[in-house]
C-alpha positions in Angstrom: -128.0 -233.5 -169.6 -124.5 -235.0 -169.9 -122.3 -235.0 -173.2 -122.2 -238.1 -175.5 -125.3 -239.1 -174.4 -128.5 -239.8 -177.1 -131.4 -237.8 -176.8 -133.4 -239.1 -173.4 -137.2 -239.9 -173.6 -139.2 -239.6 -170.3 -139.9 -243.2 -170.3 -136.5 -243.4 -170.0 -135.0 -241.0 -167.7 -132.8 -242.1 -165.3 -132.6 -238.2 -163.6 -134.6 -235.6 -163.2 -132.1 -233.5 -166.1 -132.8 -236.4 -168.4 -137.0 -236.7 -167.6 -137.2 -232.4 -167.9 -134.9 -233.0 -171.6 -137.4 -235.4 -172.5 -140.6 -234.4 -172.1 -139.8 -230.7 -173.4 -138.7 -232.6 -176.8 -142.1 -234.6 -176.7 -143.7 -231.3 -176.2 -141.9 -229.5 -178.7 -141.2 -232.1 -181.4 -139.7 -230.1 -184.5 -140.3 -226.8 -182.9 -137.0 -226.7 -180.9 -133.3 -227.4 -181.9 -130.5 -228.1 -179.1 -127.8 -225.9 -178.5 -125.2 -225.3 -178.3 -123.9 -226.5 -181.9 -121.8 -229.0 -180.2 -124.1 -230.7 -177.7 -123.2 -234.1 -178.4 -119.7 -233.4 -177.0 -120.7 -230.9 -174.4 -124.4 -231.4 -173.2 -127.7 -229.7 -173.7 -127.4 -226.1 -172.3 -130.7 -224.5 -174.5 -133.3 -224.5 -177.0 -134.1 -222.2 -179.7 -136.9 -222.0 -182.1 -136.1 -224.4 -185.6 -135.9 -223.1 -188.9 -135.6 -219.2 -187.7 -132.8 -216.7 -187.0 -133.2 -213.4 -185.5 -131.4 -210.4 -187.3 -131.1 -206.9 -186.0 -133.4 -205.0 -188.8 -131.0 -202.3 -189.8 -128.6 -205.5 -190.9 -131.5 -207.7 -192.2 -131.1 -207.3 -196.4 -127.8 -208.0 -195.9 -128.3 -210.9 -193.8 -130.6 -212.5 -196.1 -128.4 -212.0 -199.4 -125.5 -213.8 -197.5 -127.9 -216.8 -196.4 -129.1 -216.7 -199.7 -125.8 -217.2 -201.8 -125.4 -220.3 -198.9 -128.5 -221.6 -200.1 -130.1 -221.6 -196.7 -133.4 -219.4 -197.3 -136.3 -221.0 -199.1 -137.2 -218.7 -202.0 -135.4 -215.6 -203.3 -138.0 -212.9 -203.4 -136.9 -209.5 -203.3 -136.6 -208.0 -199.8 -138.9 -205.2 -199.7 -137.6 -201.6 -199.6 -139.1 -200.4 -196.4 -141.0 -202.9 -193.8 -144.2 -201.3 -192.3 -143.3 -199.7 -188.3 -144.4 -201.8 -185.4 -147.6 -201.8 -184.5 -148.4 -200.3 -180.8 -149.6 -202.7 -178.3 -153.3 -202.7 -177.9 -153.1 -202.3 -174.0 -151.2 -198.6 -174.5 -152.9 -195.4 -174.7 -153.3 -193.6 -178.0 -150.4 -190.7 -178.5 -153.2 -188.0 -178.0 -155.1 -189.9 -174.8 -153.1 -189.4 -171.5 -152.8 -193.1 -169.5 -154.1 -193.0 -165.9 -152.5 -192.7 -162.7 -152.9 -196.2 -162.2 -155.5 -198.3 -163.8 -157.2 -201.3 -162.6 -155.8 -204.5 -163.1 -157.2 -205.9 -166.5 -158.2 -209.1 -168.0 -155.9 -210.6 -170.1 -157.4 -212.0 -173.3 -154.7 -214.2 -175.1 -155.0 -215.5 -178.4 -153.1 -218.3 -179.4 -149.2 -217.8 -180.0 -148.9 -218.4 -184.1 -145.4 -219.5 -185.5 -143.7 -216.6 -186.7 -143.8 -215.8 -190.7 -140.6 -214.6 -192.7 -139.8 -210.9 -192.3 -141.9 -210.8 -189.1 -140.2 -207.8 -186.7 -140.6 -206.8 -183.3 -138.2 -205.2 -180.9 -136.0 -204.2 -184.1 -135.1 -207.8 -184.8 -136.7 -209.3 -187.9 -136.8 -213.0 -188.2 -135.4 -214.8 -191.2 -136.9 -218.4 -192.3 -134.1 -220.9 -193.1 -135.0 -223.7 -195.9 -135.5 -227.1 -195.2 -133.0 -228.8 -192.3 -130.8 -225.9 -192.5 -129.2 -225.8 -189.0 -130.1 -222.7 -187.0 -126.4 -222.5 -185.8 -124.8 -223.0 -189.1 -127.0 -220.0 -190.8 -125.3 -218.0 -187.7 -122.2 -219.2 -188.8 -122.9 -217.7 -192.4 -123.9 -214.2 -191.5 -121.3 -213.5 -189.1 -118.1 -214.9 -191.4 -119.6 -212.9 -193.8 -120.0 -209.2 -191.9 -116.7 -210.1 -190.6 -115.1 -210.9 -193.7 -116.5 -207.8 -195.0 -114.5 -206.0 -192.6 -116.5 -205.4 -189.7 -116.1 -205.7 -186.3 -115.9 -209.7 -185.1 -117.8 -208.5 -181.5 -119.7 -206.0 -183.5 -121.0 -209.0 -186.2 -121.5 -210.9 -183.7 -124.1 -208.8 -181.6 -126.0 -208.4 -185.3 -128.0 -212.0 -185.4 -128.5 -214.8 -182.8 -131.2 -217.7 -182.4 -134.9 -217.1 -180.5 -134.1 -218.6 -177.0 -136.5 -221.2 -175.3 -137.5 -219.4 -171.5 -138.5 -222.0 -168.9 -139.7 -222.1 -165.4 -138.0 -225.3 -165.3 -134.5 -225.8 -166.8 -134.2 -228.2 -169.6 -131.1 -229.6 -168.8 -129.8 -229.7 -165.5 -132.1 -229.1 -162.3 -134.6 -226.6 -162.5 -135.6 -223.1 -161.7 -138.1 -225.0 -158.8 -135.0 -227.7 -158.0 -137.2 -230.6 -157.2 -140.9 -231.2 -157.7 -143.4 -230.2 -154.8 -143.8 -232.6 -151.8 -147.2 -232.3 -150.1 -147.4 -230.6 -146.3 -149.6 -231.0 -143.6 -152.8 -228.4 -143.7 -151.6 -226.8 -140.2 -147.9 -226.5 -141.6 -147.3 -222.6 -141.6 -145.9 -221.0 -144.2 -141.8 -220.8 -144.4 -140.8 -218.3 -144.4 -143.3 -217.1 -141.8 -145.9 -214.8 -142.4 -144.3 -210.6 -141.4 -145.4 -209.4 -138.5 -145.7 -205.9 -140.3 -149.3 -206.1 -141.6 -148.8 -203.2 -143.4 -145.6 -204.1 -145.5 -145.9 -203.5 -149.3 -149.1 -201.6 -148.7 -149.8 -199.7 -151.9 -147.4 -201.6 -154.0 -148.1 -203.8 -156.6 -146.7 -206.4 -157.6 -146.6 -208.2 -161.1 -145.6 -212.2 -161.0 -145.5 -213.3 -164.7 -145.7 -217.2 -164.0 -148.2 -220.4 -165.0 -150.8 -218.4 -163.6 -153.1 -218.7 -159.9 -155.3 -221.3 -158.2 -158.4 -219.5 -157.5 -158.5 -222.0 -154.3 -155.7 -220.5 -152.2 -156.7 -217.2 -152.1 -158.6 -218.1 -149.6 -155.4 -219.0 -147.3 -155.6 -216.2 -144.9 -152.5 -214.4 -145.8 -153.5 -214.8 -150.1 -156.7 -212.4 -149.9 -157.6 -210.7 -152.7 -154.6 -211.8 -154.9 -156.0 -211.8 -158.7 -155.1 -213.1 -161.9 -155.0 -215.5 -164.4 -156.1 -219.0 -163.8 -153.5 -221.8 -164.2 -154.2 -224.2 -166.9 -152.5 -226.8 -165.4 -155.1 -227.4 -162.9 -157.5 -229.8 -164.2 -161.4 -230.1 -163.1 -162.0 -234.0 -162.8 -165.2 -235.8 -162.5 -166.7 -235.8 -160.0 -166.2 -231.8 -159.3 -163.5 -230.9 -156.6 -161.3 -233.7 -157.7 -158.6 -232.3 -159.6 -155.5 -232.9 -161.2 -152.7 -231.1 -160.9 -150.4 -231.3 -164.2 -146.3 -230.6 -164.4 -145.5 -227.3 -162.8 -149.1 -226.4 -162.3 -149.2 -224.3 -159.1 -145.7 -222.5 -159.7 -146.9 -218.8 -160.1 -149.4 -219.5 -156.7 -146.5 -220.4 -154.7 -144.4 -217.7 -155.8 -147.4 -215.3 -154.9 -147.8 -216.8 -152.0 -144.0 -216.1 -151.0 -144.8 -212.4 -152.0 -147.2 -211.8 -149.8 -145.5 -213.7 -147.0 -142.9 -211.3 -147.0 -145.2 -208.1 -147.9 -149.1 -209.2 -146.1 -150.2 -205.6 -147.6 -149.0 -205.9 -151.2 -151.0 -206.2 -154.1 -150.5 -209.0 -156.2 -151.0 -210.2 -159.9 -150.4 -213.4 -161.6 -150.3 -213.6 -164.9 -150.0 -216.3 -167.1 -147.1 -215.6 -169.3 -145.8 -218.9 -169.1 -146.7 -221.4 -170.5 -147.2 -220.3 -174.6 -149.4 -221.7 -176.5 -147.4 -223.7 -179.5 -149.7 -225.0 -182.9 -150.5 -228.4 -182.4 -149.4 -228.5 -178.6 -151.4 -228.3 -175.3 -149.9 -225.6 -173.9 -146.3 -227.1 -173.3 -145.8 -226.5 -169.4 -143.5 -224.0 -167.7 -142.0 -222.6 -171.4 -142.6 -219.3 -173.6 -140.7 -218.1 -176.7 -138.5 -215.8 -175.8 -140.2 -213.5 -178.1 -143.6 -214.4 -176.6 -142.4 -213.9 -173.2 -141.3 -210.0 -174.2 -144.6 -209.3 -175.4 -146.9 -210.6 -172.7 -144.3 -208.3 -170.2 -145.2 -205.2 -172.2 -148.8 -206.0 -172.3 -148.8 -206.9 -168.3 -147.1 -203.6 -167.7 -149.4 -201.3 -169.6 -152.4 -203.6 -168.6 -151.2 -203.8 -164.8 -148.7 -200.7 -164.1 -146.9 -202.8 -161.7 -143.8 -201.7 -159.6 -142.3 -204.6 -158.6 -141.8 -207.8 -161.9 -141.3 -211.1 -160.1 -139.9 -213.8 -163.0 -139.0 -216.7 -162.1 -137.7 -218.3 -165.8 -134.8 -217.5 -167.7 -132.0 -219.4 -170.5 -128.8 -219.9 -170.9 -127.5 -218.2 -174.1 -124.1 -218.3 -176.3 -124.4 -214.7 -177.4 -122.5 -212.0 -175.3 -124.8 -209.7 -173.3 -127.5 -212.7 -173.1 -130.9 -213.1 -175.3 -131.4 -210.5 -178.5 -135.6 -210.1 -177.7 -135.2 -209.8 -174.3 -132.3 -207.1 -174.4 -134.4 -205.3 -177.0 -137.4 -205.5 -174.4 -135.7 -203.5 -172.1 -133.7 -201.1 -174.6 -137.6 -200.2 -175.8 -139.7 -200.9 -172.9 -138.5 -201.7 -169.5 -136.3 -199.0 -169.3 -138.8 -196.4 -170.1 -141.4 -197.3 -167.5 -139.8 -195.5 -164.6 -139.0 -197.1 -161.6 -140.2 -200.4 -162.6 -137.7 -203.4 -161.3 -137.8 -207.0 -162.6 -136.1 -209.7 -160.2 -135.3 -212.7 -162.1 -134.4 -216.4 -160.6 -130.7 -217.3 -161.2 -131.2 -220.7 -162.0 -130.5 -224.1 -160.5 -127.5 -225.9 -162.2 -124.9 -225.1 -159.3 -122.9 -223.5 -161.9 -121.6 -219.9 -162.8 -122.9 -219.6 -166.6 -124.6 -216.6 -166.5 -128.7 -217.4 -166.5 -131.0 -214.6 -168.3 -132.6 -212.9 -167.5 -131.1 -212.7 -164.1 -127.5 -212.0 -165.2 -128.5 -209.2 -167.2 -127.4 -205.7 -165.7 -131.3 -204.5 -166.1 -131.9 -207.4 -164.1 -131.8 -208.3 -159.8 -130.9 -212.0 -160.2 -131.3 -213.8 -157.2 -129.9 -217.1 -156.1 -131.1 -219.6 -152.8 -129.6 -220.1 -149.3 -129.8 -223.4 -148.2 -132.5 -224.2 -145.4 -130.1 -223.4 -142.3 -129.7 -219.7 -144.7 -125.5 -220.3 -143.6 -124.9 -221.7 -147.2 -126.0 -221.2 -150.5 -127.9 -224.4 -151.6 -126.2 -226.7 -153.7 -128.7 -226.5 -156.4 -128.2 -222.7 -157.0 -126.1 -221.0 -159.4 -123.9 -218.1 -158.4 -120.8 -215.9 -159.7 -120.3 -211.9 -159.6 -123.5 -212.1 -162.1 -125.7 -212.7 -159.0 -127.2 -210.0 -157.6 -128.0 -211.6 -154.2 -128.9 -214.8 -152.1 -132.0 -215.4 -150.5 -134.0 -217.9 -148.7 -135.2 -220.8 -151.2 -134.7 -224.5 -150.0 -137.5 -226.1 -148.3 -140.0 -223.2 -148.5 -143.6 -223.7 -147.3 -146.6 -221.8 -149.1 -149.6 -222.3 -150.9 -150.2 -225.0 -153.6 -153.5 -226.5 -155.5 -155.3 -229.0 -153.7 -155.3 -232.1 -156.1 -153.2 -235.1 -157.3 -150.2 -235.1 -158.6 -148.4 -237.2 -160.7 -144.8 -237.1 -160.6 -142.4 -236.9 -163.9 -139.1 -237.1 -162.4 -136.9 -239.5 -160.5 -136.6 -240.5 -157.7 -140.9 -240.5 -157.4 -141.4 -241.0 -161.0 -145.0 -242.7 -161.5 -145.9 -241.9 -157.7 -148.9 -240.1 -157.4 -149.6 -237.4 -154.1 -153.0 -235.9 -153.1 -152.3 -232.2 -151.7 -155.0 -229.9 -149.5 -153.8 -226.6 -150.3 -149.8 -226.5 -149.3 -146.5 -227.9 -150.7 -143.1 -227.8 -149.7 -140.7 -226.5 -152.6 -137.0 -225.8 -153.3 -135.5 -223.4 -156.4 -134.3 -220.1 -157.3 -138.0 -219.9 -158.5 -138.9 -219.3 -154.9 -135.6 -217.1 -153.7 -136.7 -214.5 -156.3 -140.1 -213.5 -154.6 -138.7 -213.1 -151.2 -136.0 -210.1 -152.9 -139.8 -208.6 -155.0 -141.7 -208.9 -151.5 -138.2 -207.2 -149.6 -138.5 -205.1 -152.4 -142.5 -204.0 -151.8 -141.9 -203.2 -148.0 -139.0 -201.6 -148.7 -141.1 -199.1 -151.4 -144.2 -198.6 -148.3 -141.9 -197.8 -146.0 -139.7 -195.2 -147.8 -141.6 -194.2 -150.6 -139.0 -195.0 -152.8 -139.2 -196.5 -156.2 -138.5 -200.2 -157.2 -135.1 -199.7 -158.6 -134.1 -197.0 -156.2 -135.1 -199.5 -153.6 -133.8 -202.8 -154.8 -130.4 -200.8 -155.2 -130.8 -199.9 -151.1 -131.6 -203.5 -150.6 -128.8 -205.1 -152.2 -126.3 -202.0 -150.5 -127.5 -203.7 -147.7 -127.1 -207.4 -148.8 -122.9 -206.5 -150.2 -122.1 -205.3 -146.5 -123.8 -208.6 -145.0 -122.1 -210.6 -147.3 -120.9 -214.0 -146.6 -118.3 -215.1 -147.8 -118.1 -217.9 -150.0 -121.8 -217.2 -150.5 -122.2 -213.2 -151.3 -125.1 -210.6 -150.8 -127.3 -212.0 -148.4 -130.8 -211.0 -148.0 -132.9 -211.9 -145.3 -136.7 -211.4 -144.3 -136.7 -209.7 -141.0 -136.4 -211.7 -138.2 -139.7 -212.9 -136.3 -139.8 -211.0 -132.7 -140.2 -213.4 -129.9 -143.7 -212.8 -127.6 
């Protein structure tokens, strides 16, 4: 979204950064509040969540007596002394039951994501409720003038509190982590990149995509057998049965599976659907999770589904050095413990160099997209030293619902598109499963681990660099008959 510039309505839009702004704030009504501070003069880079801050627990009590002599906390009950621990998640083994080898992929029962409540703590940040219209960035304001005037550190206050980031498989203010909606394809049309001709790559491994969730329907494309999980709720039984409607990034997490196992035909492969979150009030607002929600349904999905490889194709910007609080304390308490586990994260689409999270983050392989001719990186990607490597994603082929679809954005706004079961795409989104499914052969080939074999893989990607591009990654080349 450009500076100066009211808040757009989808009705409205004149671009496709304007029509995504939009509809996320008819979604979200008074759930969200732009950022940063100064949008009007600089543009819409993020969301967080209204009427919340997030505060490291150890600095909480303080926190809360400097937002309370500002007057920006409801009430003035006493903090308590001592908050109750975390609970453990209900998909981990009891301390005294050893966890199996490797379980079964489960089913995922999801309740309904609540609002969070005042002193609510997980990952060692509590959240603080402000009163009334008390600005989210102004209450940051408070707490870190007042641990810096209270002589600590200004990088070290700073690191103490920060907002709850809005994740999104689709950027809310410049193109998207898909860059353009899905354009339907011929039935015949094979996928692109073309199926390996190594049957056997990524046997053994498995691979989590935490996404919208999977079309029952392609997994009977020949090369998406026996790929499981969620279904997608924004595929939409119509009357009569078989006609469908397929709803804003509905069919996001089947293409990106369907990527996967283009590049690895043997690896197993999970979609969850850890994105959308459910909001009070709201029907599932599409392609977006809390970052807070987003943390949690990771840790269930990796005790639930002992994954090696994390395929995520969402992320934020995010003011705060090092990148989102919840997320960074997901990894401090949980990534980094489950051993050879490696998450590859879509860099974004904005053509710019601000750092997109999770990608950027150093616990992170943040991939970026080649253009179609893979000489260039496409226009739509962003890059900078944060970017871990480039991969194929403009113009991919794979598998999509079969139903109509509507489109939100310009230049097809209103236009409506039947698809039989493929779709032509273009993001980040889709760059990032080519690195997990590189990833998966690599690990049935050498018996390596993720992370020991995504560092091998990007080795290899620095000494093919391009230059003006960077690492470059490539699926191997088809042989000729």
């Amino acid at each position: 979204m450009q500076p100066n510039q009211p808040l757009p309505v989808p009705e409205t839009a004149t671009t496709p950064a304007e029509a995504q702004v939009g509809l996320l704030l008819a979604e979200y009504g008074d759930y969200v509040e732009p950022g940063p501070e100064n949008w009007p003069e600089v543009g819409i880079h993020y969301f967080v969540r209204k009427h919340f801050v997030l505060v490291r627990r150890d600095h909480a009590r303080r926190a809360r007596r400097l937002l309370a002599r500002a007057g920006m906390v409801p009430d003035r009950r006493p903090v308590p002394e001592a908050q109750a621990p975390d609970q453990p998640a209900p998909d981990q083994p009891a301390p005294d039951q050893p966890a199996p080898d490797r379980p079964e992929p489960g089913r995922a029962e999801e309740a309904p994501a609540a609002l969070p409540q005042d002193h609510d703590v997980a990952y060692g940040m509590e959240w603080i409720r402000l009163a009334g219209q008390v600005s989210v960035f102004q209450a940051l304001r408070v707490i870190r003038e007042g641990f810096t005037g209270d002589g600590d550190d200004p990088r070290r206050s700073a690191a103490v509190s920060g907002p709850e980031l809005l994740v999104h498989a689709a950027h809310n203010h410049g193109t998207v982590c898909p860059a353009d909606e899905p354009r339907p394809v011929p039935c015949r049309k094979r996928p692109e990149p073309p199926i390996s001709r190594d049957r056997e790559a990524g046997r053994g491994i498995r691979v989590l995509v935490v996404d919208t969730g999977l079309d029952a329907a392609a997994t009977g494309l020949p090369w998406m057998g026996q790929i499981i999980g969620d279904p997608d709720p924004g595929i939409i039984l119509g009357n009569p049965a078989g006609d469908r409607t397929i709803q804003r990034y509905a069919g996001h997490g089947t293409f990106i599976a369907g990527v996967i196992r283009a590049i690895a035909p043997a690896a197993e492969v999970i979609v969850r659907a850890g994105i959308p979150a459910p909001v009070p009030g709201h029907q599932h607002p599409p392609g977006t999770a809390w970052e807070s929600e987003l943390a949690k349904s990771l840790e269930k999905y990796l005790f639930l589904d002992s994954p090696d490889v994390i395929n995520l194709s969402a992320g934020t910007y995010a003011d705060q050095a090092g990148g989102p609080m919840v997320l960074n304390a997901f990894n401090d308490e949980v990534l980094r413990r489950c051993k050879g586990v490696v998450l590859v994260a879509a860099a974004g689409n904005d053509g710019g160099r601000r750092p997109f999270w999770p990608a950027a983050a150093p616990w992170a392989v943040g991939v970026g997209a080649l253009a179609a001719d893979l000489r260039g990186r496409a226009t739509f990607s962003n890059f900078g030293g944060w970017v871990d490597a480039f991969a194929p994603g403009e113009r991919l082929v794979n598998a999509f619902p079969a139903g109509r679809y509507t489109y939100d954005e310009p230049p097809f706004r209103g236009a409506t598109e039947v698809f039989r079961g493929l779709a032509r795409w273009s993001g980040t989104s889709f760059a990032a499963p080519v690195v997990a499914g590189l990833i998966a052969a690599r690990m049935s080939r050498t018996g390596e681990n993720g992370r020991t074999a995504a560092r091998a893989l990007l080795k290899r990607a620095r000494r093919r660099a391009r230059r003006g591009v960077g690492a470059i990654l490539l699926p191997p080349p088809r042989r000729r008959r």
